[in-house]
N, C-alpha and C positions, 0 to 999 in steps of 0.2 A: 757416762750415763747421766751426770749430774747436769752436763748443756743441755742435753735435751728437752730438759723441766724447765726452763727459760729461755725455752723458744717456742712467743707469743705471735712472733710476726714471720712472715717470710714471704718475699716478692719472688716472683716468677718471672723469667723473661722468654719468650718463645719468637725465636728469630728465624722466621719464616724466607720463605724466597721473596714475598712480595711485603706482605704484612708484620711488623712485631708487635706482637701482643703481650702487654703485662698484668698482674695477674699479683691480686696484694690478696694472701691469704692470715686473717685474724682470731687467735683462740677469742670468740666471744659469749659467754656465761659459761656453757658445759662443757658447747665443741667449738669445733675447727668450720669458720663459714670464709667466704671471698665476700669481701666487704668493698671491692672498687675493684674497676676494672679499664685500661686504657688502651689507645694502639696507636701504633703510629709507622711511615713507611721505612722500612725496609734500606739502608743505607748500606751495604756490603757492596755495591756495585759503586761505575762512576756516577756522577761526578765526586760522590764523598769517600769510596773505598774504606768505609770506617763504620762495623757493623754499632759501635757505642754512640755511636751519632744520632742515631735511630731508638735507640733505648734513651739518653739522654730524653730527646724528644716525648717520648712517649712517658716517661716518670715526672717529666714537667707537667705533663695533662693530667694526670696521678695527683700532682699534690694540691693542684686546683682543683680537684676532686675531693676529697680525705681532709683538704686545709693543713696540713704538714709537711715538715719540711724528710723528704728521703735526700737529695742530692746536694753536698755542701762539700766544701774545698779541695773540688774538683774530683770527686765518686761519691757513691751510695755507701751511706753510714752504716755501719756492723761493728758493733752490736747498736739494738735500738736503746735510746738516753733519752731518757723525758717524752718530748713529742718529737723527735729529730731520729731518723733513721730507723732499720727494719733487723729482727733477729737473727733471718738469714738470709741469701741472695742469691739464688741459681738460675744455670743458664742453662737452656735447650736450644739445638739450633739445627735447623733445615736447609740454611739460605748458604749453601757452600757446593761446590759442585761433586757430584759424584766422584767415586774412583774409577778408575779407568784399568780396568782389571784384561787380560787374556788368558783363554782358558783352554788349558789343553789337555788333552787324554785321548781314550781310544776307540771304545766303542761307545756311539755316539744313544744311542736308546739307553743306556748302562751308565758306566759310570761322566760321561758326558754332561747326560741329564740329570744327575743329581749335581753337577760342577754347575750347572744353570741354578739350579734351583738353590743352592749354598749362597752362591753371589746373590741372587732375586730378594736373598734376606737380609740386606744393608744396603745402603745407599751406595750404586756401584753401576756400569754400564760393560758391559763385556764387548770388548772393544773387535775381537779375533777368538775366530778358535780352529785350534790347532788339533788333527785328529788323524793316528793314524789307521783309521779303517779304513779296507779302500783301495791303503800304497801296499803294492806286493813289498816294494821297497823302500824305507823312511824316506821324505824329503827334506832333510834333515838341514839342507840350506838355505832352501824356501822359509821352513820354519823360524830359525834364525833371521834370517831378513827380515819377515814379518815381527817377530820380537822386535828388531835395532829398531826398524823405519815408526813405530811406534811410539816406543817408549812407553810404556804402561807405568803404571803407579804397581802395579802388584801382574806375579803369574800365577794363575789359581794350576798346578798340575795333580790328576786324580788318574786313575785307573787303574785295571787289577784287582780283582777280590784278593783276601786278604790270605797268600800265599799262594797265589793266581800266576798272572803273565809278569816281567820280569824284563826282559830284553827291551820291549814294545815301550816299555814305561822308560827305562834308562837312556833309549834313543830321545827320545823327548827331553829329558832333562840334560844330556848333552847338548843340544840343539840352543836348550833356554840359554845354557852354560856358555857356549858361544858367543851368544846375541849379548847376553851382559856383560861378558868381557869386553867387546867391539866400544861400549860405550863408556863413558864419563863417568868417576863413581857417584857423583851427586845424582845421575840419570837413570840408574840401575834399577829395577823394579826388586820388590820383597818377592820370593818367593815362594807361598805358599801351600804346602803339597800334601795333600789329603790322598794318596793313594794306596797301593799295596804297602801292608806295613811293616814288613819281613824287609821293605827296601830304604827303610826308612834312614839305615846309617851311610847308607851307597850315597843316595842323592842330596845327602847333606855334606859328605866328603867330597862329590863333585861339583856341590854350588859354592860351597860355607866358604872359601877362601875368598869368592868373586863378591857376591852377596849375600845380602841377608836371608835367613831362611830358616820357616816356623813349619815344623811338623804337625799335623795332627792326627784325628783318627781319619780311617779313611771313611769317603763318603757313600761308598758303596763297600763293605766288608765280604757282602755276599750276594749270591746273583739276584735276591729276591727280595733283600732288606738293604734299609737307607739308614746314615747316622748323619747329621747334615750338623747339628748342632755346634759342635769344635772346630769345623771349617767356618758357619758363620761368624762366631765366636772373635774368630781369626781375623778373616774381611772390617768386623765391624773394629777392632782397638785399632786396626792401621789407618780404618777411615778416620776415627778420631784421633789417630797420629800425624797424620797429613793431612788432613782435611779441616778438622775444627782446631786445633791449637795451632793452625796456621789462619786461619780464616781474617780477614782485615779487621784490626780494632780487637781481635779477640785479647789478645795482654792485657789492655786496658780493662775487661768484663773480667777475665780470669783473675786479677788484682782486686779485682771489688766482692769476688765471692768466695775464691778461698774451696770451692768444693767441686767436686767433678766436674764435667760437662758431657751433655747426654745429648745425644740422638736424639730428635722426636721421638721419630717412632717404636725408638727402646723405651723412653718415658712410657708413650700411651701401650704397648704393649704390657705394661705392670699393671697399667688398671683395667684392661681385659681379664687379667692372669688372677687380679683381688676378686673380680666379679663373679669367677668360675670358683674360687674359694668359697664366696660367701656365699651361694647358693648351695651347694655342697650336694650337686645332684650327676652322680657319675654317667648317670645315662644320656646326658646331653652333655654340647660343650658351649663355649661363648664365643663371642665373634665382635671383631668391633673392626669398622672403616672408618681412615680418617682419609675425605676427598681434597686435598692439597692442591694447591697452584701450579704446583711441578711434576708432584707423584702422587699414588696413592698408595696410602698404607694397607694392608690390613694384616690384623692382627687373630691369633684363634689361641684358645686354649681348651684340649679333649686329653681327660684321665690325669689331670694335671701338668700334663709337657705345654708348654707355651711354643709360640709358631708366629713368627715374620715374616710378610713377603712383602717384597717393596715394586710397585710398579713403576716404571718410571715416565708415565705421563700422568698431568691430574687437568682440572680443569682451564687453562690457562696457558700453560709454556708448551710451547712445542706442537700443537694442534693438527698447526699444515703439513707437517711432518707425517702427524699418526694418520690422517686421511689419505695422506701420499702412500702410505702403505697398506692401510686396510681398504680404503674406499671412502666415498662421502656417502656410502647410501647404507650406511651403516649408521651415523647419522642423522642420514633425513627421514628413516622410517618410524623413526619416535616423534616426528612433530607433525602436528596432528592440523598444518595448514600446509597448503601445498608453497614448495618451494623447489626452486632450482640449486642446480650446485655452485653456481656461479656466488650467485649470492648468500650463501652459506661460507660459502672461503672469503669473503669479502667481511661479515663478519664474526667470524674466526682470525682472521689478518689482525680486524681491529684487537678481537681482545687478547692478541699475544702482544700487541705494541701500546695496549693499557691494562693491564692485569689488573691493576687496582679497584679497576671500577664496576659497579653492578649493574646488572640487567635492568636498562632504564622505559623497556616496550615488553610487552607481550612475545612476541616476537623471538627478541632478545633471549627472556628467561625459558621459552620455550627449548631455544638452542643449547644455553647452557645445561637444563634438565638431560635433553639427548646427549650432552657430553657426559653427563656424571652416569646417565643408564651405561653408557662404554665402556666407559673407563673404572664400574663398579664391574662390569659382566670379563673385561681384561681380567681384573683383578684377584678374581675369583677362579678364571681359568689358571692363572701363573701358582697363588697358593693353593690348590685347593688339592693335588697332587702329593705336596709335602708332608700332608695331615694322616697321622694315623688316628682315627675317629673312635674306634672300638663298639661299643654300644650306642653310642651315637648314630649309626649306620642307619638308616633308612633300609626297608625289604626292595624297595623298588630298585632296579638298575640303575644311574645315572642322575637320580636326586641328591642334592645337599643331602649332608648330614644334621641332625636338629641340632640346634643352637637356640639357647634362650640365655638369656637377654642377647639382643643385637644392638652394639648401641655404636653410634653413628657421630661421626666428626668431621668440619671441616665447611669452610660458608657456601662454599659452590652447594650443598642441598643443606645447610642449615638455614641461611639467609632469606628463604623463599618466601614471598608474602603470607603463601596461607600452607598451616602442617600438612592439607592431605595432599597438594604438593613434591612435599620431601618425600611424606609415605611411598606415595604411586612411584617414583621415582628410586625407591629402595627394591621395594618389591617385584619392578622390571626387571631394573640392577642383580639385583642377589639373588631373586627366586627361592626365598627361603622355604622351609617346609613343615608338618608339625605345627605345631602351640609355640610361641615366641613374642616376647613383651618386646619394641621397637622404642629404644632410650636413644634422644638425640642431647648430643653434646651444647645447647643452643650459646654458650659462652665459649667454647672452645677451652674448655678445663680440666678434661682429660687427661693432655700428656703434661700437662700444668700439674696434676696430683700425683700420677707417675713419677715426676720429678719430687716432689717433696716426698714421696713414700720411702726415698734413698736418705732424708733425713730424720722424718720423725714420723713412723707409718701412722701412728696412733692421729696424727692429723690430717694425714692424707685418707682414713679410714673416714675420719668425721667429716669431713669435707662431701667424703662423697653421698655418707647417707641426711645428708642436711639439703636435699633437691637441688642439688648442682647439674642433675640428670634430668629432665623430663621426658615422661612418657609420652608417645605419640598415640602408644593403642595396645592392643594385644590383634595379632593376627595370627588368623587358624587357616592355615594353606595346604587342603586337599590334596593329596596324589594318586590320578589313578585314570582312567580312563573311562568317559563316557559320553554319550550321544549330548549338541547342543540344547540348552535347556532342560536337562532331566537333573532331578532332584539325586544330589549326593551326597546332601547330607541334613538331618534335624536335630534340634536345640532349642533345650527350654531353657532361658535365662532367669534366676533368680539374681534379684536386685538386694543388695542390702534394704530391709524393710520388709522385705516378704512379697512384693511385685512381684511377678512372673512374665513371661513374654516367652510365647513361642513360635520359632521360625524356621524358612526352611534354607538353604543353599543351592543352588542353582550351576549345573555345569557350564565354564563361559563366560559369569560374570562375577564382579566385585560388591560385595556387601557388605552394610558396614550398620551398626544396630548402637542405640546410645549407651555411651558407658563413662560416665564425665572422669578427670584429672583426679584420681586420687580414689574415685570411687571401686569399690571392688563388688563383684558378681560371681555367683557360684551358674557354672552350666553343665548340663547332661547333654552329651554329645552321639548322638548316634550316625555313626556315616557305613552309608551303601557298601555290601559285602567286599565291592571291586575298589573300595577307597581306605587310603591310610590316609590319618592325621597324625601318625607315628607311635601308634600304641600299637599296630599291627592290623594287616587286610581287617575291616570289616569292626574292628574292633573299639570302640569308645570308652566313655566313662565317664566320673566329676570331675570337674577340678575348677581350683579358683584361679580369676584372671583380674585382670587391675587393670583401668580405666586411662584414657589419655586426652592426649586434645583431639583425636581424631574421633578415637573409639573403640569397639569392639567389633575387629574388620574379618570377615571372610574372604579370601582370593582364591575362589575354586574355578579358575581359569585354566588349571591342571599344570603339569610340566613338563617340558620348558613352557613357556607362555610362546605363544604360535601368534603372527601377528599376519591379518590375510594380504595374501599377494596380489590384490587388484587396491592401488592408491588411493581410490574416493571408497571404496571401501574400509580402508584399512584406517585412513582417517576420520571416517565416522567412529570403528572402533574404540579412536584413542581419546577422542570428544567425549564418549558414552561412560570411558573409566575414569576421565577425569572428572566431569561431574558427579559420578557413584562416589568417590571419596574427597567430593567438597575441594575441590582444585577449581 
């Protein structure tokens, strides 16, 4: 306890797919601020296979920043001496490839689907899956083959409530059993088996001589309830067993810090997890996206259980790919000039063979906006399933659950010239619901605070209430159903000062009423019998809201947002929302 009181300084390193971002955080007068901030690219790949080559880089730009020296005879000084080196020095890292997991079980709606959704939560690609619903008879050699000709890094095996099927489940892990003996023991996969747990000493006496293999709970215990957390658990220490303490150059950063190494999106999942603390409002939960180069994170916390789900596309890698399977007109119906597909994969081509670079045309940031609405509305569909919500639940069918604050990470919709930009962009994306303050990450310091809350929370706490967050707005997003243009909801805003302003909301469109960065406003909300704002049909009330660069926005476009199916229509639509919230 006695280090902890003498750690003034601590650099962050966030070693992204494409970008490393550093991140010098300084106790100055009371609290904990970021007092410089650096980047630089991204070296895990060739030509330099050496992710400290990239930090190097980036700590040189640092101290010509700062005027101090951090890097001398040959790493980063710890403990900090005079003006020469930093008090601690952690690493997070992104820029390594997934696991390569196979996943087997048996009834695929059942426990299948919770074997999806375990891996979706760490950085992992499920390579095969193996299922025996279906075979009157195991294909127990197929299975096998498919295991050898692989090779996976890990075999996720689940099925069976918990003193359920038995037979079904042991066919399978004979099968795995098989396929790992067939091969090299450096080449073996771990095997991870979250199934019936009544079978738990069988399939450990069938594997444990061949390979490795970690028990947990099962991921489905019962036909109607999920436990996912001990199988992620699982997935994520073997991903930072094989994945980051092998990652190139990592010796060299592990030598220089001396402390964990963390996941991104384990990082930023803790400052989602603080956010939902600090408000301490059980009726809602919190939500945080971070849109990445490679993946998208996001992150939830409802009743205090924390929730990962990791998509594995983000703005940038792999693009051609996700169009090759969803469409391009998934895509093109968010950009609001006419364009062909030809030329959408042409540049999409481009920015997976320069990830680095930003949308330099209209055009350009147009596309990447329609990428991050996807790849936020993916990402919502893969977690959104694993969340048990509780009071958070919306009345309506098929709406989000309310989440307040929602706060947002990652440059593909940080970076955007102008906030109501990123807004519009969120709000296509995630279709939030309810009263919700939209906090964007604008430094990328998130999984940055994440990371130091594992060494001294009391500055990762300061850190974050010192405006490392900026507000975009408060957004009140109507649920409910009503005819084009009919009034669904009124609001009187009281301004600090005693100002008043009253207005009305409109079914259809986006409204947005001034409420500056910092400022706060009390409003009475009243909405139409057939609309919630999440207080219940018909039902309103006071409450205070705070102010951002945008403002004080209403999205009473209803839910889902319905986007119309004639083209020079649909594009005038998207022209209309954009200029409503100043894009």
């Amino acid at each position: 306890m006695e280090e902890a009181h003498i750690i003034d300084s601590i650099l962050v390193v966030d070693c992204g797919t494409v970008i490393t971002k550093l991140l010098l955080l300084e106790h100055v007068g009371d609290s904990y601020q970021f007092v410089a901030q650096a980047e630089a690219q991204t070296t895990g790949k060739p030509p330099w296979n050496d992710l400290s080559i990239g930090v190097v880089h980036g700590v040189q730009e640092l101290e010509s920043i700062i005027g101090r020296t951090l890097y001398a005879r040959g790493g980063i000084t710890v403990p900090r001496t005079g003006r020469e080196g930093v008090d601690a020095f952690v690493v997070i890292l992104s820029a390594v490839q997934p696991l390569r997991v196979v996943l087997a079980g048996l009834v695929r709606e059942m426990s299948l689907e919770s074997g999806r959704r375990a891996v979706n939560g760490t950085y992992a690609t499920i390579e095969a899956t193996l299922s025996r619903e279906g075979n009157l008879r195991a294909p127990q050699e197929m299975w096998a083959r498919t295991v050898r000709d692989l090779m996976p890094d890990a075999v996720l095996l689940v099925g069976g409530v918990d003193g359920g099927a038995r037979r079904p489940v042991l066919e399978l892990a004979e099968a795995v059993a098989l396929a790992t003996s067939m091969l090299d023991e450096e080449q073996r996969p771990t095997v991870i088996y979250a199934g019936n747990r009544t079978l738990r000493s069988q399939v450990t006496k069938l594997l444990g001589d061949i390979t490795h293999v970690v028990t947990t709970d099962n991921v489905r215990p019962t036909a109607d309830s999920e436990h996912l957390g001990p199988a992620q658990s699982a997935l994520e220490e073997l991903y930072i067993e094989k994945r980051l303490r092998t990652a190139p150059g990592i010796e060299r950063l592990s030598d220089w810090s001396r402390l964990p190494l963390f996941p991104v999106a384990t990082a930023f999942s803790h400052v989602v997890d603080f956010l939902w603390h600090r408000e301490g409002n059980a009726d809602r939960g919190v939500l945080g996206v971070d849109v990445g180069a490679a993946t998208t994170t996001m992150a939830a916390t409802f009743q205090g259980r924390s929730y990962v789900s990791i998509y594995e596309h983000g703005v940038a890698n792999g693009l051609i790919d996700w169009v090759e399977t969803h469409g391009a007109d998934r895509i093109l119906r968010w950009i609001p000039a006419e364009m062909d597909r030809e030329t959408l994969l042409a540049m999409l081509y481009n920015t997976e063979l320069l990830p680095s670079t930003i949308p330099q045309t209209s055009q350009e940031l147009s596309i990447e906006l329609a990428v991050v609405r996807e790849m936020l509305r993916s990402a919502v569909s893969t977690a959104w399933p694993t969340w048990d919500v509780g009071k958070a639940a919306m009345q309506a069918t098929g709406a989000m659950p309310r989440t307040d604050p929602i706060l947002i990470s990652g440059g593909g919709i940080v970076l955007t010239p102008r906030p109501g930009q990123s807004l519009l962009a969120i709000l296509d994306g995630l279709q939030p619901v309810g009263i919700s303050t939209l906090l964007l990450d604008s430094s990328h310091a998130a999984p940055a605070i994440g990371a130091v809350a594992g060494i001294k929370p009391l500055a990762a706490a300061s850190a974050l209430e010192s405006g490392t967050l900026v507000s975009l707005g408060t957004v009140i997003s109507p649920v409910g159903q009503a005819r084009p243009g009919e009034v669904v909801m009124r609001m009187r805003i009281t301004y600090e000062g005693g100002r008043e302003l009253n207005v009305e909301a409109r079914y259809g469109e986006i409204e947005v009423w001034p409420l500056l960065e910092g400022q706060r406003a009390t409003l009475e909300i009243h909405p139409s019998r057939h609309i919630d704002i999440g207080m219940g049909l018909g039902q309103g009330g006071r409450v205070e809201v705070l102010g951002g660069l945008v403002g004080l926005v209403v999205d009473a476009r209803g839910r889902p947002v319905n986007l119309p199916s004639n083209p020079d229509r649909r594009r005038r639509t998207l022209n209309r929302w954009i200029l409503d919230v100043g894009g």
